[in-house]
N, CA, C and O atoms as CSV, one atom per row, in Angstrom:
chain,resi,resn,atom,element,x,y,z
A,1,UNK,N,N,47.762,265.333,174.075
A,1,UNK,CA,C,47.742,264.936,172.685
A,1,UNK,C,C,46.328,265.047,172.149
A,1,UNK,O,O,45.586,264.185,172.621
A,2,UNK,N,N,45.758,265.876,171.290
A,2,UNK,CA,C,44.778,266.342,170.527
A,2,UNK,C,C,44.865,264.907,169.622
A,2,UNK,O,O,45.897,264.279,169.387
A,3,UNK,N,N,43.348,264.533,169.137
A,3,UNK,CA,C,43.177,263.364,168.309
A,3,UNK,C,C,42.518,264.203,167.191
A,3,UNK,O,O,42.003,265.313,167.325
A,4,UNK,N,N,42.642,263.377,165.918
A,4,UNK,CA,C,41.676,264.093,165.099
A,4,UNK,C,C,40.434,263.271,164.799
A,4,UNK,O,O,40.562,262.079,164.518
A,5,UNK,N,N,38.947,263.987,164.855
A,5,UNK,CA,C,37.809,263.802,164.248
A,5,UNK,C,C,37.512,263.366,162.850
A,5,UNK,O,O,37.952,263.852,161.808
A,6,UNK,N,N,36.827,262.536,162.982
A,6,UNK,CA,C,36.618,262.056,161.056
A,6,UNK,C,C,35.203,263.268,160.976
A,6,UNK,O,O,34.459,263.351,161.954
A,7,UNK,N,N,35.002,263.994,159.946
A,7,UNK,CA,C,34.120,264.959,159.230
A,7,UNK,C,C,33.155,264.324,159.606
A,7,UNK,O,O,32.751,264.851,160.643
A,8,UNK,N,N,32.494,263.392,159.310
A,8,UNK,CA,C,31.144,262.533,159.259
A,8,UNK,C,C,30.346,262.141,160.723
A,8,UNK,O,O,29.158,261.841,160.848
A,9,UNK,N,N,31.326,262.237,161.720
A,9,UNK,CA,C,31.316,262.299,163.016
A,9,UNK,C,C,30.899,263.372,163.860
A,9,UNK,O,O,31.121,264.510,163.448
A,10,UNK,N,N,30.130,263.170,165.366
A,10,UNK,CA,C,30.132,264.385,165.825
A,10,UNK,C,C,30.813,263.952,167.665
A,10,UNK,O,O,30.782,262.885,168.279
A,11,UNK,N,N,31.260,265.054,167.980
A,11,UNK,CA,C,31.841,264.915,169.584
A,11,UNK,C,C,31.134,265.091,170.529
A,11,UNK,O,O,30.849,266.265,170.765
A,12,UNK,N,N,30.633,264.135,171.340
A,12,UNK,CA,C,30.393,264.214,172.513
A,12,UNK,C,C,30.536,264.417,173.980
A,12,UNK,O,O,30.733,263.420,174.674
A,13,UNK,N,N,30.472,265.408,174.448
A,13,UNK,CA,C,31.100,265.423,175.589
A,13,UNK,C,C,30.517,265.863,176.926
A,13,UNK,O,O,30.033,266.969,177.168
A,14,UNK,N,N,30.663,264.606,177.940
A,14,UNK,CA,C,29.483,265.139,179.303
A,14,UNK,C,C,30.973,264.858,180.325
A,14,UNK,O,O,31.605,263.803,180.280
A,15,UNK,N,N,31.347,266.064,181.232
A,15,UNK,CA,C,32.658,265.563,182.198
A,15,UNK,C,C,33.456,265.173,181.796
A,15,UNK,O,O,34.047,265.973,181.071
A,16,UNK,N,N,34.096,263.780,181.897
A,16,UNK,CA,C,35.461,263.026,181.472
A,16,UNK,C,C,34.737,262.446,180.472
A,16,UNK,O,O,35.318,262.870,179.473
A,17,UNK,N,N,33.828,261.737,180.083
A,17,UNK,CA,C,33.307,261.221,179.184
A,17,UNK,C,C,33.242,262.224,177.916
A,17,UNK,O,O,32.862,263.392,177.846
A,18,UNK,N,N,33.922,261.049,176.617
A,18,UNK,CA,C,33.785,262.053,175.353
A,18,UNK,C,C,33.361,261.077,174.609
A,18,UNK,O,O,33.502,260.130,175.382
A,19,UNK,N,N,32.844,260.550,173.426
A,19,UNK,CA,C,32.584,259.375,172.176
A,19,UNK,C,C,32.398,260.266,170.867
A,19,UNK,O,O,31.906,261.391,170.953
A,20,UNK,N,N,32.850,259.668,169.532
A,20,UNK,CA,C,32.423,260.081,168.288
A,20,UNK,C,C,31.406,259.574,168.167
A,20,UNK,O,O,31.221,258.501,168.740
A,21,UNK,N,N,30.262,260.228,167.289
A,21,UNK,CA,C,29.008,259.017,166.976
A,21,UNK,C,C,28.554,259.729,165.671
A,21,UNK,O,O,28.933,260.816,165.237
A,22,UNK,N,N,27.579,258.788,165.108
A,22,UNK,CA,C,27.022,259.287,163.956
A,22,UNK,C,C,25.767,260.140,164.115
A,22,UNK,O,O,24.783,259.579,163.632
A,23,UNK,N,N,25.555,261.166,164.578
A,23,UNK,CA,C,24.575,261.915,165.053
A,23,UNK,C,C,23.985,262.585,164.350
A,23,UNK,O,O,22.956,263.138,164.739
A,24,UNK,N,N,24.564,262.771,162.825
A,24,UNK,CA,C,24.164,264.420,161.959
A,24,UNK,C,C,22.868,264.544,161.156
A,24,UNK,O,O,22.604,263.887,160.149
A,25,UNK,N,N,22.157,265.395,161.682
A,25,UNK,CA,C,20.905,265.524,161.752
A,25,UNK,C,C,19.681,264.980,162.630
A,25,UNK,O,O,18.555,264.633,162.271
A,26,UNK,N,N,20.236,265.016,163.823
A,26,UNK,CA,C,19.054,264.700,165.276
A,26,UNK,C,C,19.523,266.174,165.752
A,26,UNK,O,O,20.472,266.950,165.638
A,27,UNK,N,N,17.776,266.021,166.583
A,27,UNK,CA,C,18.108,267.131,167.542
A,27,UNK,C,C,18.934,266.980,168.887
A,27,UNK,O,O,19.490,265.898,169.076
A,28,UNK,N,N,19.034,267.800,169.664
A,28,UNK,CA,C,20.310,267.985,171.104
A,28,UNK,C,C,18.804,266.999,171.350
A,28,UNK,O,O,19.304,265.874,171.335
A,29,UNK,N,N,17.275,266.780,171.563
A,29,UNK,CA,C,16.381,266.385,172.285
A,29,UNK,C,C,16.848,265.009,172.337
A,29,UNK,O,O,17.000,264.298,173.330
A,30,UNK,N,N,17.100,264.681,170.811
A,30,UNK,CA,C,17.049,263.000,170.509
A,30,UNK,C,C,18.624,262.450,170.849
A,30,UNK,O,O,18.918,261.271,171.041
A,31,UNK,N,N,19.294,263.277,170.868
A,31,UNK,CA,C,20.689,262.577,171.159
A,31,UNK,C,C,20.694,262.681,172.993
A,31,UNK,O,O,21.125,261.802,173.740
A,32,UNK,N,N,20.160,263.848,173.363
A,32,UNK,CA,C,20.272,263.218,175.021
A,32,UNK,C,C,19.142,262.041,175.294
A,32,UNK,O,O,19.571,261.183,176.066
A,33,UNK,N,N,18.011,261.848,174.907
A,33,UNK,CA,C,17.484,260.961,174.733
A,33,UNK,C,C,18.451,259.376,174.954
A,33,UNK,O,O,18.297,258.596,175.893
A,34,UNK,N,N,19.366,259.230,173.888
A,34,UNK,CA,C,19.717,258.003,173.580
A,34,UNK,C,C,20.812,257.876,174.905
A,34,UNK,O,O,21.052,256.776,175.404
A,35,UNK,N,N,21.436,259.129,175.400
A,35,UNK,CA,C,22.746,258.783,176.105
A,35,UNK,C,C,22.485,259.446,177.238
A,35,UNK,O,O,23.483,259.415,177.958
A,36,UNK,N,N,21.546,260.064,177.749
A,36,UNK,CA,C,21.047,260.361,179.389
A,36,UNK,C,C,20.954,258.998,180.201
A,36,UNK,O,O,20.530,259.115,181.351
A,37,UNK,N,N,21.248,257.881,179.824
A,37,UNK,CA,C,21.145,256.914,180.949
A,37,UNK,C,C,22.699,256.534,180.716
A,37,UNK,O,O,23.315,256.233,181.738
A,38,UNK,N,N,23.406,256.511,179.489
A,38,UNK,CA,C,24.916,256.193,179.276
A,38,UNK,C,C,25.894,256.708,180.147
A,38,UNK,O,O,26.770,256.163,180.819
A,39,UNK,N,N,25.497,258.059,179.964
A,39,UNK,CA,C,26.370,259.152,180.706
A,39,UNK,C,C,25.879,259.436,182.208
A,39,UNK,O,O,26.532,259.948,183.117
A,40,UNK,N,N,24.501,258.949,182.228
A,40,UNK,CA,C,23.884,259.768,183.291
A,40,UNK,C,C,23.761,261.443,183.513
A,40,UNK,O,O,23.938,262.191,184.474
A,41,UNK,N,N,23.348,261.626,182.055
A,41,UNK,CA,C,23.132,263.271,182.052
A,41,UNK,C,C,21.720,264.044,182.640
A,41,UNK,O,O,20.744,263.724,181.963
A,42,UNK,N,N,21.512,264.661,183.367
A,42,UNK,CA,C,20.766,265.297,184.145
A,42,UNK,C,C,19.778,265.915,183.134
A,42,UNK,O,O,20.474,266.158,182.148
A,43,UNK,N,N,18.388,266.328,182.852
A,43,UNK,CA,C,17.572,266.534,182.269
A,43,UNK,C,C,18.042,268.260,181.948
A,43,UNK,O,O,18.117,268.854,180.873
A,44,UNK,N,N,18.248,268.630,183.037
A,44,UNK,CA,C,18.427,270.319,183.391
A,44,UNK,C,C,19.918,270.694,182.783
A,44,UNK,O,O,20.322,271.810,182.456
A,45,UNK,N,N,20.630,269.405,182.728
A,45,UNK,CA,C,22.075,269.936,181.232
A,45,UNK,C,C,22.330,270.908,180.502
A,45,UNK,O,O,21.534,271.156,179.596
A,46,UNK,N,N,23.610,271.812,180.695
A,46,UNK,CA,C,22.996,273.317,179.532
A,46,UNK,C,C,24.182,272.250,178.695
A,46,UNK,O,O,25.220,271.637,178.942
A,47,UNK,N,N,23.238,272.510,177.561
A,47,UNK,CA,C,23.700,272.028,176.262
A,47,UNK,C,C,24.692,272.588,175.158
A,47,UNK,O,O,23.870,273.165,174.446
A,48,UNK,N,N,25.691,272.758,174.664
A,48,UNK,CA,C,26.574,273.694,173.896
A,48,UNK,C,C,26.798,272.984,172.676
A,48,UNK,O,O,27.086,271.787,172.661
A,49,UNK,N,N,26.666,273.723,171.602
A,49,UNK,CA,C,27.247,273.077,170.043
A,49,UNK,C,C,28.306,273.691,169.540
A,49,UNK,O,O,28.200,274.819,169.058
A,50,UNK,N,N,29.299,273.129,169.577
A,50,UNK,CA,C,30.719,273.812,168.926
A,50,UNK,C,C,30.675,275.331,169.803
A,50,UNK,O,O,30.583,276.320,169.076
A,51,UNK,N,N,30.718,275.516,170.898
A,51,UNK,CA,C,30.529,276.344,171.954
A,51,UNK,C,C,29.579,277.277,172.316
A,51,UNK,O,O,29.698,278.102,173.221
A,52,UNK,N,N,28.602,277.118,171.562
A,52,UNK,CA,C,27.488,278.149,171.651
A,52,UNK,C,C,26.584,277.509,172.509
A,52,UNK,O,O,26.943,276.331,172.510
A,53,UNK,N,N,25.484,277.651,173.332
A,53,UNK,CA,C,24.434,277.551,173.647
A,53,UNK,C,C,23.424,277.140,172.381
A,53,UNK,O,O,23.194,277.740,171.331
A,54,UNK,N,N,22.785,275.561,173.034
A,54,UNK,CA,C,21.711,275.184,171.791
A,54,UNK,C,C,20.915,274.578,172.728
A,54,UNK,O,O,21.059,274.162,173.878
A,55,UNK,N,N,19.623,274.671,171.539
A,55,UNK,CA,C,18.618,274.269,172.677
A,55,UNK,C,C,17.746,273.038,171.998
A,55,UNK,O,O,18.092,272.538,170.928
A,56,UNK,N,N,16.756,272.668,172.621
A,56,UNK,CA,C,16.439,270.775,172.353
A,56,UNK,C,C,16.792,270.487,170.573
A,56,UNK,O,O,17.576,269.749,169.976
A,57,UNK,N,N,15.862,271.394,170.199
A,57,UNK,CA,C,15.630,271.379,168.703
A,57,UNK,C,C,16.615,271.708,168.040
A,57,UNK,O,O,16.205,271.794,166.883
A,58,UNK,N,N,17.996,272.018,168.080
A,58,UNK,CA,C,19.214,272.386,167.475
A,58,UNK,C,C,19.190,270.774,166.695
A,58,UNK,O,O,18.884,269.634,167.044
A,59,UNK,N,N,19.656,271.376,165.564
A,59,UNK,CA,C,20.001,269.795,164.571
A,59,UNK,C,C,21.266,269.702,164.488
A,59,UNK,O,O,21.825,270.637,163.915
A,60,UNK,N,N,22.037,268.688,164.964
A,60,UNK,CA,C,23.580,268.637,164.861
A,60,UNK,C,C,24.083,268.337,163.724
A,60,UNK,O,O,23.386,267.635,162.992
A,61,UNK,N,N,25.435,268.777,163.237
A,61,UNK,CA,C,25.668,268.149,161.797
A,61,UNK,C,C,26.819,267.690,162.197
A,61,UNK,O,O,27.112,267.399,163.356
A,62,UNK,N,N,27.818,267.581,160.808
A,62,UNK,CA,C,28.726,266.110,160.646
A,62,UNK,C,C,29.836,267.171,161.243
A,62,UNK,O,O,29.772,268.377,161.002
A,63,UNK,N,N,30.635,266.701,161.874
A,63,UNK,CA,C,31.665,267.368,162.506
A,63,UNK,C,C,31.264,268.100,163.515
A,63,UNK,O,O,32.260,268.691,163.933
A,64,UNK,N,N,30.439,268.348,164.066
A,64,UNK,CA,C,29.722,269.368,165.660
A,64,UNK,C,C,30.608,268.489,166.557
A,64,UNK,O,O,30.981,267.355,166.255
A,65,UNK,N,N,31.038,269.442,168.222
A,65,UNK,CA,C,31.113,269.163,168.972
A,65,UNK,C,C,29.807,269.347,169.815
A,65,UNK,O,O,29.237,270.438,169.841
A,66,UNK,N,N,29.373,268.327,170.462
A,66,UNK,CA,C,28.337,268.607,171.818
A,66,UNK,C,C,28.658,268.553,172.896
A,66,UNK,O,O,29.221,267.486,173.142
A,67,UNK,N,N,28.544,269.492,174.073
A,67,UNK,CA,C,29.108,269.242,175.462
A,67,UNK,C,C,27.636,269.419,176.130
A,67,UNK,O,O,26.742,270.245,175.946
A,68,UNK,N,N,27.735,268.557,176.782
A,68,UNK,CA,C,26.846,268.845,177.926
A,68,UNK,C,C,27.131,268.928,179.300
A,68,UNK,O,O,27.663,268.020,179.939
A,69,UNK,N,N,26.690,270.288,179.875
A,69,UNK,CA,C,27.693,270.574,181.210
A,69,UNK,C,C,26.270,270.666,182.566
A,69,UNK,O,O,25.096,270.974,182.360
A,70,UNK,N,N,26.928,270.277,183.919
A,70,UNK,CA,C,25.574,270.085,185.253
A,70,UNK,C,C,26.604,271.354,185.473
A,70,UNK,O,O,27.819,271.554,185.496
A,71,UNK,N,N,24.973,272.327,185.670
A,71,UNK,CA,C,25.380,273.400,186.495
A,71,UNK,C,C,26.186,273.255,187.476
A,71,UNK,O,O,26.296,272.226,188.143
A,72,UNK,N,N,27.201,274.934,187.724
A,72,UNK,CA,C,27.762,274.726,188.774
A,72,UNK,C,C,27.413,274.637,190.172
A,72,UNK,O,O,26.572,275.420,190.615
A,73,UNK,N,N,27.916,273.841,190.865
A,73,UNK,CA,C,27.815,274.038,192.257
A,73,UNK,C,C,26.532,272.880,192.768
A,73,UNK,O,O,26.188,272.638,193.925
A,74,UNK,N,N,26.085,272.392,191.713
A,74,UNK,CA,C,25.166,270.870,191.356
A,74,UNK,C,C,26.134,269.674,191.711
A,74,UNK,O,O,26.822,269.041,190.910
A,75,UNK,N,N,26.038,269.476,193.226
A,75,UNK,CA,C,26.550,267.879,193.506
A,75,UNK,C,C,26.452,267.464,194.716
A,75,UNK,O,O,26.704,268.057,195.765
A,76,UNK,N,N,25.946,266.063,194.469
A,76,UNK,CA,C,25.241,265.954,195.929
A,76,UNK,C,C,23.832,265.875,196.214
A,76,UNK,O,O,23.100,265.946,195.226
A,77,UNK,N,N,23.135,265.708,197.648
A,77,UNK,CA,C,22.546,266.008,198.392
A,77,UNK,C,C,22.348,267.456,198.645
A,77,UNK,O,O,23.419,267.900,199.059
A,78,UNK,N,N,21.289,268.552,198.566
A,78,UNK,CA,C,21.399,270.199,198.576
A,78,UNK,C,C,20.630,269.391,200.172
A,78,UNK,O,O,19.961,268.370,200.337
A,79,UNK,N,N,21.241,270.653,201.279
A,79,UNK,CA,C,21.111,270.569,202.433
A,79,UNK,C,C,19.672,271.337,203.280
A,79,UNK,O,O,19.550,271.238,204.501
């Protein structure tokens, strides 16, 4: 079941974790900022806006999705 987004909102998404928030107009810098200890998002995060690749300084607006994804094959102890 798909939910719908209010316009004014933007999507967050790190793994299973998703939240709406009021984000529009920070950069990807300042919003991992606030939720890298929430989520526990990894510094090295590739960052995506409404599916593209963005980078610190991207300014999010009202309705953006953000995903932030840990490289693959990143888990664990590396041996």
């Amino acid at each position: 079941m798909q939910t719908m987004q209010a316009a004014e909102t933007t999507k967050v998404i790190y793994g299973v974790n998703e939240l709406e928030l009021d984000l529009a107009g920070k950069t990807v810098r300042e919003i991992w900022k606030v939720l890298e200890q929430v989520f526990n998002i990894p510094r090295d995060a590739v960052v995506t806006v409404n599916g593209s690749r963005a980078d610190d300084d991207s300014v999010v607006r009202p309705g953006d999705e953000i995903e932030f994804q840990k490289a693959a094959g990143v888990k664990g102890q590396s041996i």
